[in-house]
PDB file of N, H, CA, C and O in Angstrom:
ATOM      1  N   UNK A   1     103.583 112.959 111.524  1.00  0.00           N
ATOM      2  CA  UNK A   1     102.943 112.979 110.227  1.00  0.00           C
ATOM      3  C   UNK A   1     103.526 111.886 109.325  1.00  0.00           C
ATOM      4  O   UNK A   1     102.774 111.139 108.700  1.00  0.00           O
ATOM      5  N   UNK A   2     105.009 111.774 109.244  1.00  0.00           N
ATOM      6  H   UNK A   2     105.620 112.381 109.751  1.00  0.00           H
ATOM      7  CA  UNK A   2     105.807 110.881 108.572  1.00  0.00           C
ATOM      8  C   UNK A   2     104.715 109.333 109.134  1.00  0.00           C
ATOM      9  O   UNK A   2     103.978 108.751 108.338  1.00  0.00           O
ATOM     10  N   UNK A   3     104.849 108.956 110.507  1.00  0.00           N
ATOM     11  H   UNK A   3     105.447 109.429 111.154  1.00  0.00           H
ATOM     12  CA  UNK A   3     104.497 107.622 110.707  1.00  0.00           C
ATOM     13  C   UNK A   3     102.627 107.414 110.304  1.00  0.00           C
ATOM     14  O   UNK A   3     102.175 106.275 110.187  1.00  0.00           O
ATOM     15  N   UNK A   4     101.801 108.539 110.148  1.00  0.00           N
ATOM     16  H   UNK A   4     102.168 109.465 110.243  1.00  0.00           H
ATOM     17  CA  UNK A   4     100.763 108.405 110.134  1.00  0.00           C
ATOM     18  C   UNK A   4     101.010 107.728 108.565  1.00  0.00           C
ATOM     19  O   UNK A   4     100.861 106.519 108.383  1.00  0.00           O
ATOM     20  N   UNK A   5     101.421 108.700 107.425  1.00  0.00           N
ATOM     21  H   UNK A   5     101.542 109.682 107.573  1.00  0.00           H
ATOM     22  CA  UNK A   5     101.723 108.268 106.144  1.00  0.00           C
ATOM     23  C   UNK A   5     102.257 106.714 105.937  1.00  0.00           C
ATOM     24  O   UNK A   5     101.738 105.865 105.213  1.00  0.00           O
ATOM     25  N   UNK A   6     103.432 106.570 106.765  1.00  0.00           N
ATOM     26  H   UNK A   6     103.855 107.260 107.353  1.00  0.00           H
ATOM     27  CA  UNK A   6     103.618 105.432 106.097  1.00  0.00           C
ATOM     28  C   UNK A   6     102.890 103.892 107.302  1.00  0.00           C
ATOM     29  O   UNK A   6     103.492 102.832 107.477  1.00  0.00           O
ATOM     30  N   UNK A   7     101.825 104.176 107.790  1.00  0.00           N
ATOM     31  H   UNK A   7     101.337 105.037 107.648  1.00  0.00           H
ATOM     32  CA  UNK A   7     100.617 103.232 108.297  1.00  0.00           C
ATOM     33  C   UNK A   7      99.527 103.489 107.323  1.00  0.00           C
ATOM     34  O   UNK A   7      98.746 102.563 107.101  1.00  0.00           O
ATOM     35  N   UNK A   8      99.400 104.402 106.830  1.00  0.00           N
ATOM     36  H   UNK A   8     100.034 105.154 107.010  1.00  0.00           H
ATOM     37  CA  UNK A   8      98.284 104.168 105.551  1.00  0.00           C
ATOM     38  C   UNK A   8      98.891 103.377 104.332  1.00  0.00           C
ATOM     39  O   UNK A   8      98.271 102.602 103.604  1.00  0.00           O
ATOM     40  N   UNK A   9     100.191 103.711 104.251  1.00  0.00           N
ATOM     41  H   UNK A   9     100.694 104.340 104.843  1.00  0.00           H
ATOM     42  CA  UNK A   9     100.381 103.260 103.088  1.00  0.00           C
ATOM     43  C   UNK A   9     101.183 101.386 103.489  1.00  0.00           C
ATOM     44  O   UNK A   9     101.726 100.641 102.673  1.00  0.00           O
ATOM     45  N   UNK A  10     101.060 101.253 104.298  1.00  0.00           N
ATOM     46  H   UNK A  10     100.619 101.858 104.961  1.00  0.00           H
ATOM     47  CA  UNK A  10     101.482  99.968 104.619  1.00  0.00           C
ATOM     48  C   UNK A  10      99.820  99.077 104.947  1.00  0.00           C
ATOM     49  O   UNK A  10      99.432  97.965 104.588  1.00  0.00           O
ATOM     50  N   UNK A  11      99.345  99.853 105.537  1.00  0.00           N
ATOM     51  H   UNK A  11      99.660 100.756 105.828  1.00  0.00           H
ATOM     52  CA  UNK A  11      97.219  98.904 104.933  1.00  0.00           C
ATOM     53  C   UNK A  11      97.309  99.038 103.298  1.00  0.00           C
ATOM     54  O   UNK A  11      97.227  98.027 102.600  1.00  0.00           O
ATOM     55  N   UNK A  12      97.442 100.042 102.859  1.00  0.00           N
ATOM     56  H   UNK A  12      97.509 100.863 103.425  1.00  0.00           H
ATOM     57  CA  UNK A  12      96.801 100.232 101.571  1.00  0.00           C
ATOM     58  C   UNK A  12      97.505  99.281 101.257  1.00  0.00           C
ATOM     59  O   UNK A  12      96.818  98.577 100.517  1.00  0.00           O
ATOM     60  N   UNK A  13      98.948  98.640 101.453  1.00  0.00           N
ATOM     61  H   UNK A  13      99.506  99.212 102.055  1.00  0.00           H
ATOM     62  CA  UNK A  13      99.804  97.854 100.433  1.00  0.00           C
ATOM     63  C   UNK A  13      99.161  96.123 101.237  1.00  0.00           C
ATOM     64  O   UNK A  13      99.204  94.932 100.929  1.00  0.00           O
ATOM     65  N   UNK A  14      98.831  96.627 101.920  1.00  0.00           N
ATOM     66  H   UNK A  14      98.796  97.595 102.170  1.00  0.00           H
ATOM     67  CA  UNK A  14      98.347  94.813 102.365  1.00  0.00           C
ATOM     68  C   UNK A  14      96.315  94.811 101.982  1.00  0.00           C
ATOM     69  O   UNK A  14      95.807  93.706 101.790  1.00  0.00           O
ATOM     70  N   UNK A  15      95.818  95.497 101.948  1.00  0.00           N
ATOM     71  H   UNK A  15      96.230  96.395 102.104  1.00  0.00           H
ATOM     72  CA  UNK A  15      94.500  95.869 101.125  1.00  0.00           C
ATOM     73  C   UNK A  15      94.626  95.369 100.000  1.00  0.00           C
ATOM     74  O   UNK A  15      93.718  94.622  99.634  1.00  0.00           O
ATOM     75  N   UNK A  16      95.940  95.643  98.956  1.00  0.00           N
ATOM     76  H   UNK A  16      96.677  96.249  99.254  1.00  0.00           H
ATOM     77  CA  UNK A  16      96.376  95.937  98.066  1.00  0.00           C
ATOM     78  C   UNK A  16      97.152  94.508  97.602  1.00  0.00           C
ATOM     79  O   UNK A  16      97.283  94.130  96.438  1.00  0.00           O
ATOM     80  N   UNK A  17      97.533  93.957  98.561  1.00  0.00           N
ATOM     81  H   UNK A  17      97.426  94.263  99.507  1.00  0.00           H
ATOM     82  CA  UNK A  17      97.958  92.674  98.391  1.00  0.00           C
ATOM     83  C   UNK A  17      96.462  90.916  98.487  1.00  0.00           C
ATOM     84  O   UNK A  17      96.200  89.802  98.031  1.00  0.00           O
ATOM     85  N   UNK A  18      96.072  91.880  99.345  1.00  0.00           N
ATOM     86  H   UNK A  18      96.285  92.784  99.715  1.00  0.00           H
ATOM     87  CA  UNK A  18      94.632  90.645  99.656  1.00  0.00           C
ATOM     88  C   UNK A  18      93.612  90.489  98.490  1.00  0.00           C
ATOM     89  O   UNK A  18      93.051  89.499  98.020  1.00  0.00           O
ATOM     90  N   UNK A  19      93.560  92.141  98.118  1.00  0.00           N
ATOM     91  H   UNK A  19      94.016  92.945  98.500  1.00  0.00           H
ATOM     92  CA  UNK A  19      92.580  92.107  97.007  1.00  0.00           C
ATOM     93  C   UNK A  19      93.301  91.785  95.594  1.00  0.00           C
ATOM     94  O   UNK A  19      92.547  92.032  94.653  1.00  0.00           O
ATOM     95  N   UNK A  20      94.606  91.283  95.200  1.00  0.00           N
ATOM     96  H   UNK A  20      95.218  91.082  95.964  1.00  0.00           H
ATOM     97  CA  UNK A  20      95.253  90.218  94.547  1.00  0.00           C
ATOM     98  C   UNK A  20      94.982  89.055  94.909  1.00  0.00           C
ATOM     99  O   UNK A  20      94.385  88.327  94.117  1.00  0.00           O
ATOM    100  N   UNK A  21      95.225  88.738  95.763  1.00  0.00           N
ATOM    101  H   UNK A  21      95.711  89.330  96.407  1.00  0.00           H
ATOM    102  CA  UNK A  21      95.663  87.404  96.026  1.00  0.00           C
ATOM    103  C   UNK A  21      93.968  86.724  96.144  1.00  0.00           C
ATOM    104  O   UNK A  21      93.876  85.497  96.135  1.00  0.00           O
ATOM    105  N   UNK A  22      92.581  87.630  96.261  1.00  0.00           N
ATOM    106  H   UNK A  22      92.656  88.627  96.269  1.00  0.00           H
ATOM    107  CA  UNK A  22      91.434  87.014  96.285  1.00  0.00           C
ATOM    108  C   UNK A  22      90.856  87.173  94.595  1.00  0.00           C
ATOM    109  O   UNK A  22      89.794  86.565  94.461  1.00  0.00           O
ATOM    110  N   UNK A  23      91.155  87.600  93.786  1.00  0.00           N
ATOM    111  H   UNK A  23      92.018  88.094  93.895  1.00  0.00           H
ATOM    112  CA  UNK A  23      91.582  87.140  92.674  1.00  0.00           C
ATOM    113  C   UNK A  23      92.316  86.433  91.749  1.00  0.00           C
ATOM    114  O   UNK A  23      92.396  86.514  90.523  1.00  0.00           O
ATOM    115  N   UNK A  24      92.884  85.658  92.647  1.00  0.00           N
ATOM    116  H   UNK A  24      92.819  85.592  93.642  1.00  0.00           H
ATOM    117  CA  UNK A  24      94.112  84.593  91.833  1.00  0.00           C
ATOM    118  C   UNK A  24      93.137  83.524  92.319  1.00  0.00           C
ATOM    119  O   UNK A  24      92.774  83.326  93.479  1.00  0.00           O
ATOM    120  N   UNK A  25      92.774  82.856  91.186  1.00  0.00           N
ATOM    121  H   UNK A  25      93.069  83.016  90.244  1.00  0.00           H
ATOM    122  CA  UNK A  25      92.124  81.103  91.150  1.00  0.00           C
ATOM    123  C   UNK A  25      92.759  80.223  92.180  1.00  0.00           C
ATOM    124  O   UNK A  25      93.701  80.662  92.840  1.00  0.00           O
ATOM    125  N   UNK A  26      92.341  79.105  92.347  1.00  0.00           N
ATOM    126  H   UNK A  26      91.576  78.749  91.811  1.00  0.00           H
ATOM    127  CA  UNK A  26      93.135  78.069  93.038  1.00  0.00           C
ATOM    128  C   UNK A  26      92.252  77.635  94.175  1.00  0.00           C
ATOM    129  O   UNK A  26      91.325  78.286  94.656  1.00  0.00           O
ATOM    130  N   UNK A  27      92.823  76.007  94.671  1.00  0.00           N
ATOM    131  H   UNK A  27      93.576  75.477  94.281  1.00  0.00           H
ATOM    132  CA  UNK A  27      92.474  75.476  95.585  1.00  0.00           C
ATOM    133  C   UNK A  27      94.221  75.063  96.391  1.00  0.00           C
ATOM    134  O   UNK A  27      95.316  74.804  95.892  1.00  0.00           O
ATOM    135  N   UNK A  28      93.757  75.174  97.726  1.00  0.00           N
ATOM    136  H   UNK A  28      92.868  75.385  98.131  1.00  0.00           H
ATOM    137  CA  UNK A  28      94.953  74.475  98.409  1.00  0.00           C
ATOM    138  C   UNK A  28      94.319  73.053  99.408  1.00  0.00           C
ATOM    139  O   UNK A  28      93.650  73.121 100.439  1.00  0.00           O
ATOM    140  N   UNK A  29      94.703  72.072  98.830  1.00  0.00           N
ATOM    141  H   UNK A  29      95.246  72.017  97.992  1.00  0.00           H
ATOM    142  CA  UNK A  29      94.793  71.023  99.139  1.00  0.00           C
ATOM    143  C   UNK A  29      95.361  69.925  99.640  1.00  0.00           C
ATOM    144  O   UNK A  29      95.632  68.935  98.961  1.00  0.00           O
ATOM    145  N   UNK A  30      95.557  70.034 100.772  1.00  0.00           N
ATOM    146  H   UNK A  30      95.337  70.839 101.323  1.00  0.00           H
ATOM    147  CA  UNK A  30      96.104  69.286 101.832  1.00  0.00           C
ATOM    148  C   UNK A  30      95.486  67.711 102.518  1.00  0.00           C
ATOM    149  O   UNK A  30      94.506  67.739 103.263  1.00  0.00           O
ATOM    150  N   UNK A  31      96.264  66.220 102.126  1.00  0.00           N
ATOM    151  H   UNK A  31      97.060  66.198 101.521  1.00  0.00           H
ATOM    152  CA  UNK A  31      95.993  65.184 102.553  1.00  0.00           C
ATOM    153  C   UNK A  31      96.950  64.692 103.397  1.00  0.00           C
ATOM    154  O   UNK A  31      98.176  64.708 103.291  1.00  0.00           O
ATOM    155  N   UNK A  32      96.127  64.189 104.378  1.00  0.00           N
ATOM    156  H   UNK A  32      95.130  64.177 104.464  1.00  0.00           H
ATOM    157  CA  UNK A  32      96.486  64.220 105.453  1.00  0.00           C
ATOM    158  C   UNK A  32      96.167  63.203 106.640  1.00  0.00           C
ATOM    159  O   UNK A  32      95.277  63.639 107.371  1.00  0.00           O
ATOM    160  N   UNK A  33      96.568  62.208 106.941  1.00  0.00           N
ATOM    161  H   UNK A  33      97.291  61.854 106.348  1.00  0.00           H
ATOM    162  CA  UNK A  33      95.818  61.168 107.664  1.00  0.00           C
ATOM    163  C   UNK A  33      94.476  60.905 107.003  1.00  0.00           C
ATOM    164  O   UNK A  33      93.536  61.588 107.410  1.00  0.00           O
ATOM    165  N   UNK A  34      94.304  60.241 106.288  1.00  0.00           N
ATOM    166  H   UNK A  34      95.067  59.686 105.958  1.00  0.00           H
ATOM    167  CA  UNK A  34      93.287  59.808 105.109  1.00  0.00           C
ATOM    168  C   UNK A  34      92.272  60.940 105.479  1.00  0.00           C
ATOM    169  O   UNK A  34      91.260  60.530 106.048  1.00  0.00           O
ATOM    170  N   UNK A  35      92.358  62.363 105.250  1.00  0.00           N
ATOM    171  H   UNK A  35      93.180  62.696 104.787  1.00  0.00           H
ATOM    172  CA  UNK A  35      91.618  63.470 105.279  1.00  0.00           C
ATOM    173  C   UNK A  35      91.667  64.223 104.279  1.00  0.00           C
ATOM    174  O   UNK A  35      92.615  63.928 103.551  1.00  0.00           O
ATOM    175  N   UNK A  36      91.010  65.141 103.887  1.00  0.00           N
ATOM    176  H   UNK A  36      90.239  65.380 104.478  1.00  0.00           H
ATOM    177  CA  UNK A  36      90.939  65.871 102.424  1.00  0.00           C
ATOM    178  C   UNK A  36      90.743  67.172 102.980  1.00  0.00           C
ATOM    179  O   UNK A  36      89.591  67.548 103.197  1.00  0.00           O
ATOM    180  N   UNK A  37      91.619  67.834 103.213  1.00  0.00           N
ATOM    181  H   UNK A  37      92.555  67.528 103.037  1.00  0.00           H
ATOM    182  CA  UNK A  37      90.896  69.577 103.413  1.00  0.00           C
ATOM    183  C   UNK A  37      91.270  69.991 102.202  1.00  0.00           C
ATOM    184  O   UNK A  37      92.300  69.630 101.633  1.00  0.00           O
ATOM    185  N   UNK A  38      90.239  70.953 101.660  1.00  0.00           N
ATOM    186  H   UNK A  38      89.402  71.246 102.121  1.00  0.00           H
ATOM    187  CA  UNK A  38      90.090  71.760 100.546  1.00  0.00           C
ATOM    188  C   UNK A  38      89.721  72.966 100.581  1.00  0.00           C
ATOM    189  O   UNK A  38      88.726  73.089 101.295  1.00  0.00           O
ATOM    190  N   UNK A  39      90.309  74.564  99.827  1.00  0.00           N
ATOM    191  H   UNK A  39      91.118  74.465  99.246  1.00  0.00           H
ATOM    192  CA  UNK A  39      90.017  75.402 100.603  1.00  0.00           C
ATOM    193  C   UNK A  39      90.475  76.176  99.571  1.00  0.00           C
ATOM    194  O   UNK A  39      91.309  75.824  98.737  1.00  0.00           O
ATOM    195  N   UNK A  40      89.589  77.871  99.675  1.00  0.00           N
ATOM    196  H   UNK A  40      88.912  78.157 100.353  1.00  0.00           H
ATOM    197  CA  UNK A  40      91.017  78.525  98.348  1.00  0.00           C
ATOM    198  C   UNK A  40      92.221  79.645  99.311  1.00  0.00           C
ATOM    199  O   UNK A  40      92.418  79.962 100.484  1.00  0.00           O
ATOM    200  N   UNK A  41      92.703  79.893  98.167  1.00  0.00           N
ATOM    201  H   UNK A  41      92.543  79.635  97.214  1.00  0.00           H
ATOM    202  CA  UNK A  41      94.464  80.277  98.405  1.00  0.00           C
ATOM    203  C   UNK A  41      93.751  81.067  99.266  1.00  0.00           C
ATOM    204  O   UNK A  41      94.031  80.889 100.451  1.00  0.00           O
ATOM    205  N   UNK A  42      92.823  81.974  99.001  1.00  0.00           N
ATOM    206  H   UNK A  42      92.596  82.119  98.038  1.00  0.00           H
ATOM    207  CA  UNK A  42      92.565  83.245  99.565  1.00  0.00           C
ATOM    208  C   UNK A  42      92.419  83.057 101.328  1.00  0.00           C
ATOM    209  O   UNK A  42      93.036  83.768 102.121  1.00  0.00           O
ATOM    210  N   UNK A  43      91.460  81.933 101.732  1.00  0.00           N
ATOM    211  H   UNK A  43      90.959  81.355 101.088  1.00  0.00           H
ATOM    212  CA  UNK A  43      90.892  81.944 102.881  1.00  0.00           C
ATOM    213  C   UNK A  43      92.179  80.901 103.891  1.00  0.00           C
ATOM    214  O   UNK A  43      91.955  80.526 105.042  1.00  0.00           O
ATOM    215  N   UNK A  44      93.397  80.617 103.167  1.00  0.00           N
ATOM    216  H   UNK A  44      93.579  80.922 102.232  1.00  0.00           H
ATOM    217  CA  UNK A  44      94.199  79.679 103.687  1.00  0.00           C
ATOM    218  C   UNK A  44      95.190  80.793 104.549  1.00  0.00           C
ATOM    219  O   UNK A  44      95.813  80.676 105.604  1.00  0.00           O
ATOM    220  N   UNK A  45      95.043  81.825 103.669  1.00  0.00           N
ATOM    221  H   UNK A  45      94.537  81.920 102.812  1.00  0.00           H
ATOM    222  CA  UNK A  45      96.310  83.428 103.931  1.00  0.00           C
ATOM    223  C   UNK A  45      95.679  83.808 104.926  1.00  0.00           C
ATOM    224  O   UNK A  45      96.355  84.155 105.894  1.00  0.00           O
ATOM    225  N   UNK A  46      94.196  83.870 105.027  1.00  0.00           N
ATOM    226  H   UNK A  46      93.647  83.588 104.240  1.00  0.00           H
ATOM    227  CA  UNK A  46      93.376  84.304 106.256  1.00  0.00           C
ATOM    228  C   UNK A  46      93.591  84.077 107.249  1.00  0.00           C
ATOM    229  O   UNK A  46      93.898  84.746 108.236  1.00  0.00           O
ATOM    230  N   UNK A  47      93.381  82.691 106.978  1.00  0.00           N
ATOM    231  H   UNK A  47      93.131  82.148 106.177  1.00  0.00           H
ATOM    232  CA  UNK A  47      93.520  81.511 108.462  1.00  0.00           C
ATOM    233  C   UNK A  47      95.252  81.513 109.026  1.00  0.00           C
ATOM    234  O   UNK A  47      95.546  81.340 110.209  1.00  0.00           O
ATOM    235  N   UNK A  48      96.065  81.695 108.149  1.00  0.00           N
ATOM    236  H   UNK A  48      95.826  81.835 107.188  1.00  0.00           H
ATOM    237  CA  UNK A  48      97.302  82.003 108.803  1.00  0.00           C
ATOM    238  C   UNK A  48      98.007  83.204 109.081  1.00  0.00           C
ATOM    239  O   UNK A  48      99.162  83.141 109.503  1.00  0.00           O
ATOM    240  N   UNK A  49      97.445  84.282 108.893  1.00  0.00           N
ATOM    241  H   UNK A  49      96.507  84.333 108.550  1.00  0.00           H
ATOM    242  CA  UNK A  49      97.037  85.569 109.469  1.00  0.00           C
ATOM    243  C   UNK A  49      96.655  85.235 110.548  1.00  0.00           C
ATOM    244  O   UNK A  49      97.408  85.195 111.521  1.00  0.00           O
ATOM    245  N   UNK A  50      95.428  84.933 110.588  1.00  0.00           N
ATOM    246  H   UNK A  50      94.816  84.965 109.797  1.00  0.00           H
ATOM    247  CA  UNK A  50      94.686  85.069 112.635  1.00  0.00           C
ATOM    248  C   UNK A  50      95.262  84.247 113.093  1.00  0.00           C
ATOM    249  O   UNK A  50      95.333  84.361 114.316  1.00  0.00           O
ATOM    250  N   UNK A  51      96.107  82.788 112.396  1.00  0.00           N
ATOM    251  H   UNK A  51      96.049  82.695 111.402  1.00  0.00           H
ATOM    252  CA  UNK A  51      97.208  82.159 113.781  1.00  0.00           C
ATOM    253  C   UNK A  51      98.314  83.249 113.693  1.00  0.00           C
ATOM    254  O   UNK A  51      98.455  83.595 114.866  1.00  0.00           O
ATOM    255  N   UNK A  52      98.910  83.751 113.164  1.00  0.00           N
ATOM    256  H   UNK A  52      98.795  83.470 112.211  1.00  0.00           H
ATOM    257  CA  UNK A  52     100.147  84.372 113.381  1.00  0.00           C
ATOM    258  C   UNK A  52      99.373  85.692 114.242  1.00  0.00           C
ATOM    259  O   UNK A  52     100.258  86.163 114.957  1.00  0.00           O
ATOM    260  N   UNK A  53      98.378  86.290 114.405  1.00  0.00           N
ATOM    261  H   UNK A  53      97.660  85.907 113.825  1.00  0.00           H
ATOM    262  CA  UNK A  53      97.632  87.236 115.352  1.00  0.00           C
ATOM    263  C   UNK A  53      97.889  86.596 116.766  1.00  0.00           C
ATOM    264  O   UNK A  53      98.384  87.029 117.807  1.00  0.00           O
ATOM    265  N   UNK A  54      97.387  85.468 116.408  1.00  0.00           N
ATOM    266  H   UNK A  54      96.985  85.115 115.563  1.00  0.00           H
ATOM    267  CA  UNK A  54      96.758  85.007 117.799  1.00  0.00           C
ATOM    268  C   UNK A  54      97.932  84.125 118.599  1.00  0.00           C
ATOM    269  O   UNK A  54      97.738  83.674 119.727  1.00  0.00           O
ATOM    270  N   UNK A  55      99.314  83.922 117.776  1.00  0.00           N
ATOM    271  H   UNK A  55      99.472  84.288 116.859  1.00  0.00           H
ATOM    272  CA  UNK A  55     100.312  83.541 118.320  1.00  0.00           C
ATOM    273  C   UNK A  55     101.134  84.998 119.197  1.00  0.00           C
ATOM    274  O   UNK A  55     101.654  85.007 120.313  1.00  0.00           O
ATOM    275  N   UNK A  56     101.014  85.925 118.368  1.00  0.00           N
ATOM    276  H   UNK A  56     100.592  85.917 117.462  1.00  0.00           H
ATOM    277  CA  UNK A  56     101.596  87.071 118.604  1.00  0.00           C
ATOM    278  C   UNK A  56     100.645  87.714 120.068  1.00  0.00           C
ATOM    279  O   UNK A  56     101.333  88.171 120.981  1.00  0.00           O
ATOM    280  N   UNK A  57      99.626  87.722 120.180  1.00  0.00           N
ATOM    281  H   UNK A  57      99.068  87.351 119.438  1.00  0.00           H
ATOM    282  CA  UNK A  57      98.662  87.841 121.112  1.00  0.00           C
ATOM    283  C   UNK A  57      98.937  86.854 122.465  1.00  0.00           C
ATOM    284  O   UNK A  57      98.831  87.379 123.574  1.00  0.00           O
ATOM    285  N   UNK A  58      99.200  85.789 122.388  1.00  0.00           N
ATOM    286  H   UNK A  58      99.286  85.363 121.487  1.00  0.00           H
ATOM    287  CA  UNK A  58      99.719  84.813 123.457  1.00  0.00           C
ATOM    288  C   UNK A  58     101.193  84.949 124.028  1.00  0.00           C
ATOM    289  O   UNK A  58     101.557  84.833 125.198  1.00  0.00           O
ATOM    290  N   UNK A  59     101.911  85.213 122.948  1.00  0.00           N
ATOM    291  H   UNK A  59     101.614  85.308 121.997  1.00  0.00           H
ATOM    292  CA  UNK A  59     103.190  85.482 123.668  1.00  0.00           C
ATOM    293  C   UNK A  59     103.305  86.568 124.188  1.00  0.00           C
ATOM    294  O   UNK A  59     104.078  86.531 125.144  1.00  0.00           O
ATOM    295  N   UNK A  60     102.909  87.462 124.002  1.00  0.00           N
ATOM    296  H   UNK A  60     102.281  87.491 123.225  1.00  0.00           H
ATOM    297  CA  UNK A  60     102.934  89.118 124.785  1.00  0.00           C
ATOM    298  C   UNK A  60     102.274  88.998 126.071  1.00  0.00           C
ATOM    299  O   UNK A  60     102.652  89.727 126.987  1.00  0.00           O
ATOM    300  N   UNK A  61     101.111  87.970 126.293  1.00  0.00           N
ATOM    301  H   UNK A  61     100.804  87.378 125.548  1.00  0.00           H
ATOM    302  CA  UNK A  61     100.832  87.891 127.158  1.00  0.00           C
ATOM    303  C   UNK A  61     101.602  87.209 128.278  1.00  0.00           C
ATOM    304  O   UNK A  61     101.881  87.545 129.429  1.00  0.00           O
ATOM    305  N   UNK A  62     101.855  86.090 127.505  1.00  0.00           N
ATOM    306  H   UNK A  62     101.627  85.817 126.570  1.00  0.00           H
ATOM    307  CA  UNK A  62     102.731  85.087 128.261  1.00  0.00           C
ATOM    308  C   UNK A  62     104.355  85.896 129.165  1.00  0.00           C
ATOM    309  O   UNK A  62     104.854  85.517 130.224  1.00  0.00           O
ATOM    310  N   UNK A  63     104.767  86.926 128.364  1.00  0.00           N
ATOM    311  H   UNK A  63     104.362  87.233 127.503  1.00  0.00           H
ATOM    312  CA  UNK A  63     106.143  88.248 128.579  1.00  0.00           C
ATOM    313  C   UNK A  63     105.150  88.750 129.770  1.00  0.00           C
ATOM    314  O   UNK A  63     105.475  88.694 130.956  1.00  0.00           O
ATOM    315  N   UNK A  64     103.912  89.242 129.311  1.00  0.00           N
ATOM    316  H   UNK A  64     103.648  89.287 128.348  1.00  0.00           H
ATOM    317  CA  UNK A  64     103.671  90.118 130.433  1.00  0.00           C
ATOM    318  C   UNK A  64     103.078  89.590 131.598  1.00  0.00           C
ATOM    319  O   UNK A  64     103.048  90.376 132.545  1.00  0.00           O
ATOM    320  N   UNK A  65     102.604  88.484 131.780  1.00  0.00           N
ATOM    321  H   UNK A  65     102.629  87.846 131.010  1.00  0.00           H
ATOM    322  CA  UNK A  65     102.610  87.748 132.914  1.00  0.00           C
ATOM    323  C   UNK A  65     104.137  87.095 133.663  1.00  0.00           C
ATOM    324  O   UNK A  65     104.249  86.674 134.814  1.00  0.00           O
ATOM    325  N   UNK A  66     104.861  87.150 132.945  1.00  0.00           N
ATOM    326  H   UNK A  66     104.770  87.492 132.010  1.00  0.00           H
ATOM    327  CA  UNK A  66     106.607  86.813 133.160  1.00  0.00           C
ATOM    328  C   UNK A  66     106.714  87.711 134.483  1.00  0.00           C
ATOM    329  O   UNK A  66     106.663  87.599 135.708  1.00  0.00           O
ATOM    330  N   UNK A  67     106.945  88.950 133.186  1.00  0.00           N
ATOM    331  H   UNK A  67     106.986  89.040 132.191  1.00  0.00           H
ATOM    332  CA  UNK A  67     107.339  90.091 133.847  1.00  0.00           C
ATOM    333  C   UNK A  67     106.580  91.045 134.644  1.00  0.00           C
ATOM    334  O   UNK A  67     106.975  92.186 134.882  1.00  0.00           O
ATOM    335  N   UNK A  68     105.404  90.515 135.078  1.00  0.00           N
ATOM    336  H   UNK A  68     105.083  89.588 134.885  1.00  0.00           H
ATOM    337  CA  UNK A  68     104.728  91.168 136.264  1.00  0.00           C
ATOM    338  C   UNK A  68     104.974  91.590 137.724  1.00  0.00           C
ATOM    339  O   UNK A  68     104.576  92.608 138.290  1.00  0.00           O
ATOM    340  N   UNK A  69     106.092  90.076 138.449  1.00  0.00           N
ATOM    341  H   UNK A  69     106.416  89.249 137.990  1.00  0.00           H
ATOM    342  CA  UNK A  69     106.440  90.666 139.288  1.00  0.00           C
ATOM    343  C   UNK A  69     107.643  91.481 139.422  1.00  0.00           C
ATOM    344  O   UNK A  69     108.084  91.707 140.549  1.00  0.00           O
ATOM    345  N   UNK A  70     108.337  92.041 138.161  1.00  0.00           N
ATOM    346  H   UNK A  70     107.979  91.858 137.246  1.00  0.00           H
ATOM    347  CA  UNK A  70     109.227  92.917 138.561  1.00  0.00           C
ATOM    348  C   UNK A  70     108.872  93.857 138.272  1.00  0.00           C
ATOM    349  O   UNK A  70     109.571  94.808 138.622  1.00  0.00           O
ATOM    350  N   UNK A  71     107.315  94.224 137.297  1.00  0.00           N
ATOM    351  H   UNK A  71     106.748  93.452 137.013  1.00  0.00           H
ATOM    352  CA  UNK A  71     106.595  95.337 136.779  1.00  0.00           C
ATOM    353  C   UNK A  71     105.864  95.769 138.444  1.00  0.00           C
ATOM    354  O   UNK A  71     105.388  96.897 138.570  1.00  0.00           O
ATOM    355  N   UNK A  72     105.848  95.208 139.124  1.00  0.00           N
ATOM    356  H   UNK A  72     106.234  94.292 139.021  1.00  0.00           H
ATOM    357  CA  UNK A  72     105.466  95.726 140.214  1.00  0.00           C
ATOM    358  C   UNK A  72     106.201  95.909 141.459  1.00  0.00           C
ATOM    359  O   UNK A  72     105.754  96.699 142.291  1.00  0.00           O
ATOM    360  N   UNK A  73     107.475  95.150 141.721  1.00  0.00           N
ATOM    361  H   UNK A  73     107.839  94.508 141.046  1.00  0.00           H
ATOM    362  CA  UNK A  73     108.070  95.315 142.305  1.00  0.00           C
ATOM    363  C   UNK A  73     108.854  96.680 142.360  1.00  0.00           C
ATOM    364  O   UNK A  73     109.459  96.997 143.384  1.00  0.00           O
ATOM    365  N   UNK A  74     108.833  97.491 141.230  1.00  0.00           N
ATOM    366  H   UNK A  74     108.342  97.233 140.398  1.00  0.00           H
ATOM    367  CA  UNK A  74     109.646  98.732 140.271  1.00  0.00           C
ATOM    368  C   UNK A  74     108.312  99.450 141.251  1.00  0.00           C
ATOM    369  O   UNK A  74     108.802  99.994 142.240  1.00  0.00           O
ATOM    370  N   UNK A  75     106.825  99.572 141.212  1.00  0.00           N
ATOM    371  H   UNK A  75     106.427  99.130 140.409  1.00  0.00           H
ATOM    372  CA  UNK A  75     105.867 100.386 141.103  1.00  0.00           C
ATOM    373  C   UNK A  75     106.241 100.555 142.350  1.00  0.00           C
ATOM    374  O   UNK A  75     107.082 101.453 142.399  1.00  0.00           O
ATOM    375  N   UNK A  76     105.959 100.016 143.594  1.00  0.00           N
ATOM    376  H   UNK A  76     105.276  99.287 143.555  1.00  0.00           H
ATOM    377  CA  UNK A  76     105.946  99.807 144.670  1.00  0.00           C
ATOM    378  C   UNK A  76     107.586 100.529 145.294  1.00  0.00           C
ATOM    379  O   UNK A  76     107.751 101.034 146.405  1.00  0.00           O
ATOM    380  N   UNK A  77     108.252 100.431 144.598  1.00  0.00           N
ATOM    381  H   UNK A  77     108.118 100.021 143.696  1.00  0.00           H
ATOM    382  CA  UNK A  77     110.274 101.522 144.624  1.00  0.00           C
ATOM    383  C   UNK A  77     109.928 102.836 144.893  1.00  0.00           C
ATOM    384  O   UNK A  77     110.800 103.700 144.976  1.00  0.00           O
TER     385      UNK A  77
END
């Protein structure tokens, strides 16, 4: 019950943090090899969210392809 509570209240506080932070004005603007990306704060937190997902998603995989043949070598004991 304790861990159900504090997973609601750890969305609600990042719910709670997004729907700030998509109310705060701003552009983030990055030049860059004579390039102009332009973008707001909001959708920049996004985009480095789903890389930090999708980094976290690759390395677990990358562990569990590691550790496959001793995950099976154990099964097969």
């Amino acid at each position: 019950m304790i861990r159900l509570l504090i997973f609601f209240l750890t969305v609600g506080l990042i719910a709670y943090g997004f729907a700030w932070l998509a109310d705060q004005p701003g552009d983030l603007i990055i030049n860059w090899q004579e390039r102009r990306i332009e973008m707001p704060i909001f959708w920049a937190f996004v985009g480095l969210g789903l890389l930090v997902a999708a980094m976290i998603f690759l390395w677990s995989l990358l562990t569990g392809l590691i550790r496959s043949p001793a995950t099976i070598s154990d099964a097969f004991k």
